[in-house]
N, CA, C and O atoms as a GROMACS GRO file, in nm:
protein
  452
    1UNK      N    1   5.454   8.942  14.326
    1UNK     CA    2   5.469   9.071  14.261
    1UNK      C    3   5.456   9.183  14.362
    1UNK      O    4   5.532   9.280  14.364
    2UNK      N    5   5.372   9.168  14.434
    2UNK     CA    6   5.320   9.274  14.521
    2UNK      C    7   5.505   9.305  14.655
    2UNK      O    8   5.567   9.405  14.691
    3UNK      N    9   5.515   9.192  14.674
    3UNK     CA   10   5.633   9.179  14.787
    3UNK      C   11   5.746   9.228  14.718
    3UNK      O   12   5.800   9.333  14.751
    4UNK      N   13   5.800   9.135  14.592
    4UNK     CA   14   5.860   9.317  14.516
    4UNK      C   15   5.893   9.428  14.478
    4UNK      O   16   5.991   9.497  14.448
    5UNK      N   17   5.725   9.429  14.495
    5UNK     CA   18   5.741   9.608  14.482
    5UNK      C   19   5.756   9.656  14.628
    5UNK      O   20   5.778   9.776  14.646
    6UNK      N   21   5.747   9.584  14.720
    6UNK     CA   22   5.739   9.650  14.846
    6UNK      C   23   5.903   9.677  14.904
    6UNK      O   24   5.958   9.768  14.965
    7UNK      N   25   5.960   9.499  14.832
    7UNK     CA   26   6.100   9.525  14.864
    7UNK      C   27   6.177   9.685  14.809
    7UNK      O   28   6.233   9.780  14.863
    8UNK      N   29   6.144   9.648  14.691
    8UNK     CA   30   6.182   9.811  14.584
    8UNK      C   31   6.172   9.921  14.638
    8UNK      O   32   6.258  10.008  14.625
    9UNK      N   33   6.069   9.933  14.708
    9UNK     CA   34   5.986  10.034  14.808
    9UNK      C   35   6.072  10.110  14.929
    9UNK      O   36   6.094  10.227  14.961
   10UNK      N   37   6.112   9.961  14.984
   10UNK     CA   38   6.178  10.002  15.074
   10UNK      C   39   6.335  10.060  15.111
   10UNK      O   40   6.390  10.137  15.189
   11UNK      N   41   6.378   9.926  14.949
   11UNK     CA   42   6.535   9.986  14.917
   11UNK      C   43   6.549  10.134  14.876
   11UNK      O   44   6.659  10.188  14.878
   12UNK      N   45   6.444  10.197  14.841
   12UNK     CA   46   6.419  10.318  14.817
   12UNK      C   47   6.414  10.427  14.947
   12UNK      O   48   6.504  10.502  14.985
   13UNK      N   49   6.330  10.416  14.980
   13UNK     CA   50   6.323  10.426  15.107
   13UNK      C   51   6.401  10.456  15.233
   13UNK      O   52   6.381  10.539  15.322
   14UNK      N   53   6.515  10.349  15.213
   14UNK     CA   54   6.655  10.319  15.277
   14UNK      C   55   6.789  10.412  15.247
   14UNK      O   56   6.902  10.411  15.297
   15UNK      N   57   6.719  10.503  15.129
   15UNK     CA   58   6.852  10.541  15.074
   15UNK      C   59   6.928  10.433  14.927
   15UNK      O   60   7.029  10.455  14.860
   16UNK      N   61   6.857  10.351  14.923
   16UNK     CA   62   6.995  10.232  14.830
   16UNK      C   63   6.966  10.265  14.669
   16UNK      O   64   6.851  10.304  14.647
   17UNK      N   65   7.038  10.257  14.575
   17UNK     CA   66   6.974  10.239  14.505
   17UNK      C   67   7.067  10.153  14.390
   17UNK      O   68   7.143  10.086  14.460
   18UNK      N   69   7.091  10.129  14.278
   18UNK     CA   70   7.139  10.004  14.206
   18UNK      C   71   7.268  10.058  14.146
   18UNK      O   72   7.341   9.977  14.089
   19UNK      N   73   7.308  10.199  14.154
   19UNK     CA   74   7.444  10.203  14.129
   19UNK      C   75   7.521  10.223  14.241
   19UNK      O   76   7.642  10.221  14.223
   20UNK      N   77   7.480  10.243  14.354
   20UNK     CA   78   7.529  10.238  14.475
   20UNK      C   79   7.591  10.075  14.490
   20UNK      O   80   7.704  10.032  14.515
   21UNK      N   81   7.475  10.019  14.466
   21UNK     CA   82   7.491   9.861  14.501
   21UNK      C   83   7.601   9.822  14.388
   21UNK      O   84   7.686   9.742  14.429
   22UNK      N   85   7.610   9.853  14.287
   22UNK     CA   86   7.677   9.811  14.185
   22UNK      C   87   7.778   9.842  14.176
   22UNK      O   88   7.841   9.778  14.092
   23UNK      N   89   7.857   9.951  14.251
   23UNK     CA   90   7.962   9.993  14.288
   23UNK      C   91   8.028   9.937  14.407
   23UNK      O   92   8.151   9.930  14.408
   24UNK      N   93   7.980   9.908  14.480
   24UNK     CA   94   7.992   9.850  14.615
   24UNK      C   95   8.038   9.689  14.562
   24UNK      O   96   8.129   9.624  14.614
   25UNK      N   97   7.974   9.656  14.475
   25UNK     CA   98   8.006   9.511  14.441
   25UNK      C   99   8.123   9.463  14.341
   25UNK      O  100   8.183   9.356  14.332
   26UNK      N  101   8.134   9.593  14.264
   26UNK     CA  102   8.239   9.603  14.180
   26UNK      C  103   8.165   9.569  13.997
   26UNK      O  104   8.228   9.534  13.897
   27UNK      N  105   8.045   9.591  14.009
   27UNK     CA  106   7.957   9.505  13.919
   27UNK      C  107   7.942   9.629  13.738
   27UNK      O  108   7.852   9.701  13.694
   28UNK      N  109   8.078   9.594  13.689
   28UNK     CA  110   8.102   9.717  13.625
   28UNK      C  111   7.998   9.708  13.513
   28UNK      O  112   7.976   9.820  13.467
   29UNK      N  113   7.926   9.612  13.456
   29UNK     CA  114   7.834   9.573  13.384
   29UNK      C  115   7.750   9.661  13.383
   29UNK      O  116   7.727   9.740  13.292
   30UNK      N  117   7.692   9.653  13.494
   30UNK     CA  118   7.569   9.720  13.580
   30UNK      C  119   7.601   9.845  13.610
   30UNK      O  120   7.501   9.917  13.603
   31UNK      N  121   7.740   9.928  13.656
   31UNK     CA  122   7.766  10.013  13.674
   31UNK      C  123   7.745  10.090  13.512
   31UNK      O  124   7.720  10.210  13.518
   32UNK      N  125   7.749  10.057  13.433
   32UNK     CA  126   7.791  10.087  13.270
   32UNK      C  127   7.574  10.086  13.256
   32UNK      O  128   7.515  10.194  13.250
   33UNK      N  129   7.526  10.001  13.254
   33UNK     CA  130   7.403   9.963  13.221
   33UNK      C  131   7.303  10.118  13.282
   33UNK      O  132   7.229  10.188  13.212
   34UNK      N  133   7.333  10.133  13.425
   34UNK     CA  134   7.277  10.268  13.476
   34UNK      C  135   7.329  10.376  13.449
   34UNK      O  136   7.266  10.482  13.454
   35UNK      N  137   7.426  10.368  13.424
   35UNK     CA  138   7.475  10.572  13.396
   35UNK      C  139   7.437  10.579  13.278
   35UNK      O  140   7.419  10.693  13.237
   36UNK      N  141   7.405  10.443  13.163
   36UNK     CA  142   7.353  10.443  13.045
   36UNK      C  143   7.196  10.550  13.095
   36UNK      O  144   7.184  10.673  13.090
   37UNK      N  145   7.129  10.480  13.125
   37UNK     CA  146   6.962  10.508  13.157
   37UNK      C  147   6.959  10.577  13.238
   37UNK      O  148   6.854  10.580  13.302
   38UNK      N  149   7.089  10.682  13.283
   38UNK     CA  150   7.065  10.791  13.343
   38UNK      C  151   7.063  10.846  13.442
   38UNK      O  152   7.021  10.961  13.458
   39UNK      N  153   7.132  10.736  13.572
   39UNK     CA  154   7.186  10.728  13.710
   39UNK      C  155   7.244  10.828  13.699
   39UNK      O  156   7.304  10.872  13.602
   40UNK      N  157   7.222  10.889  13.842
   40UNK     CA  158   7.304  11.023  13.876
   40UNK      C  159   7.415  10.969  13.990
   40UNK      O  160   7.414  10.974  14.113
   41UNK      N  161   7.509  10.916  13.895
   41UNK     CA  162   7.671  10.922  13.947
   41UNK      C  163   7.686  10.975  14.037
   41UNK      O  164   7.721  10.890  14.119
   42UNK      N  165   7.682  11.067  14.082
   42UNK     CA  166   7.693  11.176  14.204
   42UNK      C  167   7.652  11.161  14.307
   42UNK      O  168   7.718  11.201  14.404
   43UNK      N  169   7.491  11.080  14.330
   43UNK     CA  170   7.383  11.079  14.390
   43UNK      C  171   7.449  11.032  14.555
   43UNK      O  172   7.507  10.925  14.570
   44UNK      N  173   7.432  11.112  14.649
   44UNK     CA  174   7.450  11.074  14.770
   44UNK      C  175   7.318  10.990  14.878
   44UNK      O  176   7.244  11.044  14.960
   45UNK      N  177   7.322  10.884  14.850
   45UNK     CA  178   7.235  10.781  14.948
   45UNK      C  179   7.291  10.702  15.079
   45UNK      O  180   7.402  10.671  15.123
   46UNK      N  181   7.138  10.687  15.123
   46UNK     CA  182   7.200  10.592  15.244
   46UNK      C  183   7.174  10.649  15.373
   46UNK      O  184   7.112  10.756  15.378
   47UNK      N  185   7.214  10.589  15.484
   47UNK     CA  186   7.210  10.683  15.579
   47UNK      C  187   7.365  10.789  15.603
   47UNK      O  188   7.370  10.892  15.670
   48UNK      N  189   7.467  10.732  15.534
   48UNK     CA  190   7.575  10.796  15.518
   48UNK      C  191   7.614  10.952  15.396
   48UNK      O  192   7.669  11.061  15.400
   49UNK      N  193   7.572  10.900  15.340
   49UNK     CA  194   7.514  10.994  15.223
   49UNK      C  195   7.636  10.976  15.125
   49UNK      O  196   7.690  11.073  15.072
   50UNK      N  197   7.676  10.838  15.103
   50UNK     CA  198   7.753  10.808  15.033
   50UNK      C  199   7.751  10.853  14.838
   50UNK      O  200   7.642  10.877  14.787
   51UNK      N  201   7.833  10.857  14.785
   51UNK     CA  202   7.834  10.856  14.646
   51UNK      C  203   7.859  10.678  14.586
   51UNK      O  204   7.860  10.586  14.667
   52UNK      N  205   7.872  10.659  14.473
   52UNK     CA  206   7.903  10.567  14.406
   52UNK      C  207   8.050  10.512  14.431
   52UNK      O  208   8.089  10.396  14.440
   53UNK      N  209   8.121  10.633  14.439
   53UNK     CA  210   8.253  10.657  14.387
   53UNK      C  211   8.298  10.612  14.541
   53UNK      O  212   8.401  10.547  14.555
   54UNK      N  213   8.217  10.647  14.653
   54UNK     CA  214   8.272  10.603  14.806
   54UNK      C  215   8.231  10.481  14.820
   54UNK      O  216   8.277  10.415  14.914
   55UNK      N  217   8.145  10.430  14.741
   55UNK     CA  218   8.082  10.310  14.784
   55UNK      C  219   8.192  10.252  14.786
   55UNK      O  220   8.239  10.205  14.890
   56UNK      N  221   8.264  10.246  14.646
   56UNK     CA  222   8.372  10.151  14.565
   56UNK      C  223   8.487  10.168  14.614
   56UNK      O  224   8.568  10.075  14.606
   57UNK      N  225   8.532  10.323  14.697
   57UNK     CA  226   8.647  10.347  14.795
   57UNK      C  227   8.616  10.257  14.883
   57UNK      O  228   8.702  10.170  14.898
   58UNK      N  229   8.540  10.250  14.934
   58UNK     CA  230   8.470  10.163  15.070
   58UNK      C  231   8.529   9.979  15.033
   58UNK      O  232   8.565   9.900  15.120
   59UNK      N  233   8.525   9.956  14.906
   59UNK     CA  234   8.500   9.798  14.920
   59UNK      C  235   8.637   9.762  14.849
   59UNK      O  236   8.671   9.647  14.820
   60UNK      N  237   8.722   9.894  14.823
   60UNK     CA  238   8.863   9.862  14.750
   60UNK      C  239   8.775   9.838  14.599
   60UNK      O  240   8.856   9.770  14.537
   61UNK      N  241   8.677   9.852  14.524
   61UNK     CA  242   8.652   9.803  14.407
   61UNK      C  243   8.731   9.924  14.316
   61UNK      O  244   8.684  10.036  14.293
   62UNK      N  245   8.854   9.876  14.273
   62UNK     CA  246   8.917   9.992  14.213
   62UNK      C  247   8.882  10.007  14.032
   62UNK      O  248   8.888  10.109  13.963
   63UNK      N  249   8.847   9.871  13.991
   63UNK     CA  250   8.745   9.896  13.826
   63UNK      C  251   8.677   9.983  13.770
   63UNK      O  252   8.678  10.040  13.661
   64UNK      N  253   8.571   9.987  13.932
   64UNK     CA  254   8.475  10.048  13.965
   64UNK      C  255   8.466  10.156  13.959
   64UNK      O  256   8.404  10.227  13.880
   65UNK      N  257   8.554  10.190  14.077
   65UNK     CA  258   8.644  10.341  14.079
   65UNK      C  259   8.699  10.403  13.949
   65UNK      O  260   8.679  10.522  13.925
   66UNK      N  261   8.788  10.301  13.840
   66UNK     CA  262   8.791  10.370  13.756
   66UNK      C  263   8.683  10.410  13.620
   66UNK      O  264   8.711  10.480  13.523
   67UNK      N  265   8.592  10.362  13.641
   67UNK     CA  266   8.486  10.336  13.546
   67UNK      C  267   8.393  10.494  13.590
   67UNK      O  268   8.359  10.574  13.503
   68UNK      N  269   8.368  10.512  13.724
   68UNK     CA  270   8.326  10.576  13.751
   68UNK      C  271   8.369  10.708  13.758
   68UNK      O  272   8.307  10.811  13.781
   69UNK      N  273   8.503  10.683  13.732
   69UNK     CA  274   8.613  10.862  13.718
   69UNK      C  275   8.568  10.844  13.558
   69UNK      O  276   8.541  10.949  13.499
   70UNK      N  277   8.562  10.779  13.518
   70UNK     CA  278   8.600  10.777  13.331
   70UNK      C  279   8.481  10.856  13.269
   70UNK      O  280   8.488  10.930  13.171
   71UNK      N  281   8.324  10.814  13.372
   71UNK     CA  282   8.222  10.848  13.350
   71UNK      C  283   8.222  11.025  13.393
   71UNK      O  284   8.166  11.105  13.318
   72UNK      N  285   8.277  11.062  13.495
   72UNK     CA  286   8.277  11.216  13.568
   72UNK      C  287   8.269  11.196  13.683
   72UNK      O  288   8.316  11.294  13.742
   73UNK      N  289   8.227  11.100  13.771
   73UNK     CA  290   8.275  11.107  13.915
   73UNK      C  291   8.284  11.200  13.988
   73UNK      O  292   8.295  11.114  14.076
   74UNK      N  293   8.289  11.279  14.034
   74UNK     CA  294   8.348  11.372  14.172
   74UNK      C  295   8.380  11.324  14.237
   74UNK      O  296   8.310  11.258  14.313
   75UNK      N  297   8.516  11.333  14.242
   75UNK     CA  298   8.665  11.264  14.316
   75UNK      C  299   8.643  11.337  14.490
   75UNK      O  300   8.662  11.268  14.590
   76UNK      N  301   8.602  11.479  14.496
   76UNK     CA  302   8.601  11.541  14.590
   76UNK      C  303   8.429  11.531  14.681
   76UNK      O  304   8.420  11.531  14.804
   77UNK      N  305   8.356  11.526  14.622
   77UNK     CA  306   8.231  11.503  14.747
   77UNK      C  307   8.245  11.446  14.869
   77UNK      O  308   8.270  11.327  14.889
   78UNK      N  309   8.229  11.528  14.949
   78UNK     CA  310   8.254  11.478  15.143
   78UNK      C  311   8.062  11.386  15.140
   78UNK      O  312   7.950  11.404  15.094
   79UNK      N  313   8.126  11.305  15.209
   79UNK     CA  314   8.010  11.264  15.282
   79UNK      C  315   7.938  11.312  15.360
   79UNK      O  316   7.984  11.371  15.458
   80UNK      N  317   7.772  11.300  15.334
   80UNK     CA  318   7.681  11.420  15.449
   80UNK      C  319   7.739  11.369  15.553
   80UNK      O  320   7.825  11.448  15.592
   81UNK      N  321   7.733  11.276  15.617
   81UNK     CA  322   7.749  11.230  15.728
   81UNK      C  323   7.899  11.304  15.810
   81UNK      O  324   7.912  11.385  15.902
   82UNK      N  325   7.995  11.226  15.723
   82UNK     CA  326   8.093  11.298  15.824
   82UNK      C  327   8.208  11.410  15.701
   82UNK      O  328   8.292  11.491  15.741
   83UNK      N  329   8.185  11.386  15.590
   83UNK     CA  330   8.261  11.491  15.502
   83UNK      C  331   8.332  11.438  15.466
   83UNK      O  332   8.406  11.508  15.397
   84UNK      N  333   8.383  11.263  15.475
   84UNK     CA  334   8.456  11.204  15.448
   84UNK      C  335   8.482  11.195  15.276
   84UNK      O  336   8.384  11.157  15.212
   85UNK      N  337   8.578  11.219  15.217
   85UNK     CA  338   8.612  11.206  15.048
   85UNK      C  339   8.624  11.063  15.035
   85UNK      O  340   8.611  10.992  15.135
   86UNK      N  341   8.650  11.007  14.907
   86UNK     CA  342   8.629  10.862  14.843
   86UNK      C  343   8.823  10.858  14.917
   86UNK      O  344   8.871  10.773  14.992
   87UNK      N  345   8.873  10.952  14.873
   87UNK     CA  346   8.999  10.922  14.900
   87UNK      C  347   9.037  10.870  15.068
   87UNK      O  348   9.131  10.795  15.098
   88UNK      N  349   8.946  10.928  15.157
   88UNK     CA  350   8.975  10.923  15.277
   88UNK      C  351   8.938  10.814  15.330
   88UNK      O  352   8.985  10.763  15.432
   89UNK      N  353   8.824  10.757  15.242
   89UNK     CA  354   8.766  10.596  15.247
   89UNK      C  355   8.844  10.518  15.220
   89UNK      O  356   8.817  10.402  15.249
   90UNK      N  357   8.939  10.540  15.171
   90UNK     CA  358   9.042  10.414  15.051
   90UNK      C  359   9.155  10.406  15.160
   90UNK      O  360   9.200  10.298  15.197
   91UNK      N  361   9.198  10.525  15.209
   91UNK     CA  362   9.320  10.558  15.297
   91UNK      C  363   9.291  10.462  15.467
   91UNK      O  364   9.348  10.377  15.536
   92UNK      N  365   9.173  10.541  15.468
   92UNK     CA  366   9.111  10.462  15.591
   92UNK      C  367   9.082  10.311  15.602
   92UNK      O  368   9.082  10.257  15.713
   93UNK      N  369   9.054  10.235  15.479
   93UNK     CA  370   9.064  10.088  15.492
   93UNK      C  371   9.198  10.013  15.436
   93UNK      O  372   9.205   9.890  15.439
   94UNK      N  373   9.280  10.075  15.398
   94UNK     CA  374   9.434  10.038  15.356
   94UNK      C  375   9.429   9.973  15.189
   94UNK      O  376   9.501   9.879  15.152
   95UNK      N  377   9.328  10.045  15.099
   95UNK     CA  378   9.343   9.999  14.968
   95UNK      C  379   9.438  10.116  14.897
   95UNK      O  380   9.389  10.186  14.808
   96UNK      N  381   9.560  10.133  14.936
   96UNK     CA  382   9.627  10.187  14.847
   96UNK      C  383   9.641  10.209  14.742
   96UNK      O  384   9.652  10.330  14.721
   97UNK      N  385   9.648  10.144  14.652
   97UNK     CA  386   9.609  10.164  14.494
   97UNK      C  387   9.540  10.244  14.469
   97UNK      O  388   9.568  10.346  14.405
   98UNK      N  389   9.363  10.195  14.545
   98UNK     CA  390   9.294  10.314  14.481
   98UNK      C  391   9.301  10.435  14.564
   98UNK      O  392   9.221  10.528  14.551
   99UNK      N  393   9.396  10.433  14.647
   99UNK     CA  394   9.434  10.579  14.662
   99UNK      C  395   9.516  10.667  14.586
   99UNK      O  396   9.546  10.786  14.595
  100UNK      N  397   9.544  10.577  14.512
  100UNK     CA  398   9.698  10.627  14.409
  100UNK      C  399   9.595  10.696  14.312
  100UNK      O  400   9.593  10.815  14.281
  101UNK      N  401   9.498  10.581  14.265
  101UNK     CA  402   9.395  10.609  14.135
  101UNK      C  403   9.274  10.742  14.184
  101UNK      O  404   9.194  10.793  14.105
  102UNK      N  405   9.286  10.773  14.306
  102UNK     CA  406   9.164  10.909  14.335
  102UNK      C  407   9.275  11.030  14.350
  102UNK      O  408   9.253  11.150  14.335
  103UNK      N  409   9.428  10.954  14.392
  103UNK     CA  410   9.511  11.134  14.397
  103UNK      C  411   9.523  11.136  14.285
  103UNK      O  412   9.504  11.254  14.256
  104UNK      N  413   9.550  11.063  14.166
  104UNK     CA  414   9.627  11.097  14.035
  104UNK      C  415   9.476  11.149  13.948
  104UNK      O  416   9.488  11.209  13.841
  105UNK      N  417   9.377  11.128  13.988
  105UNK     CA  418   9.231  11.193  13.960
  105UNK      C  419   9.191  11.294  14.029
  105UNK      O  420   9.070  11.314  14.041
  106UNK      N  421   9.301  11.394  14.100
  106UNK     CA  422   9.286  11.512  14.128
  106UNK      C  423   9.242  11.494  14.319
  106UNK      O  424   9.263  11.590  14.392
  107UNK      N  425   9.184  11.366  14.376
  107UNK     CA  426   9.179  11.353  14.492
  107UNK      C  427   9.187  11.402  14.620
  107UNK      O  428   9.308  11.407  14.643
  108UNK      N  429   9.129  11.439  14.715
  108UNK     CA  430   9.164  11.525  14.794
  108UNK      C  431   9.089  11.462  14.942
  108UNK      O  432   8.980  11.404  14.948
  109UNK      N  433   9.184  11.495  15.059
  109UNK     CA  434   9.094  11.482  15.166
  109UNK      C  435   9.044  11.573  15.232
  109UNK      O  436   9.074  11.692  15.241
  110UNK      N  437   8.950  11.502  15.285
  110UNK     CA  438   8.850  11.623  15.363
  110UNK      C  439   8.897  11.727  15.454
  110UNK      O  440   8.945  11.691  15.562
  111UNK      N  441   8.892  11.829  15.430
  111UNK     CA  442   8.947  11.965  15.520
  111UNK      C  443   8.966  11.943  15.671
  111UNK      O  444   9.053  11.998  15.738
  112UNK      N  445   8.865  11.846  15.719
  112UNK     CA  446   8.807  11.828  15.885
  112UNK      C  447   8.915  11.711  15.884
  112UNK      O  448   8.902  11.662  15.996
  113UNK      N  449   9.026  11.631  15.811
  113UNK     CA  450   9.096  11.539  15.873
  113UNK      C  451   9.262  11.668  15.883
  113UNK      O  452   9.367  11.631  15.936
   0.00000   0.00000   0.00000
């Protein structure tokens, strides 16, 4: 129990937290289960200062992506790190589609590309 909470502790800690992860994985269940109980969709973690919505640009999870526009999303949030948009994530690893699915959701890239 104790190592648990420490793990918890630390994923905290780290920046991570379970809709990040759940987006990243494509885990729309779970993605649905936290914005229920009140996850802040928006929330930039990590050392990147990713959103949900980049996680899922990041891993091509385009479900994800749309689950998470359906919910309110912000299509446009730059990453702290480099200002990077979800769109510029999708473009940058060659998942086309969900680049189709963040321009036709108003999508935009970051001013600095």
């Amino acid at each position: 129990m104790l190592f648990a909470l420490f793990v918890s502790l630390l994923m905290v800690g780290c920046g991570q937290d379970i809709l990040h992860e759940a987006a990243e994985a494509g885990n729309l269940e779970l993605i649905e289960k936290e914005i229920a109980e009140g996850a802040n969709i928006n929330s930039q973690n990590g050392r990147d200062g990713e959103t949900p919505l980049q996680r899922a640009a990041t891993r091509g999870q385009i479900e994800a992506a749309e689950l998470l526009l359906s919910k309110g999303a912000d299509v446009n949030i730059g990453r702290k790190r480099d200002g990077q948009t979800a769109l510029d994530l999708a473009e940058d690893r060659g998942h086309e589609e969900l680049a189709k699915l963040l321009k036709k959701n108003g999508g935009r890239s970051s001013p600095d590309r």
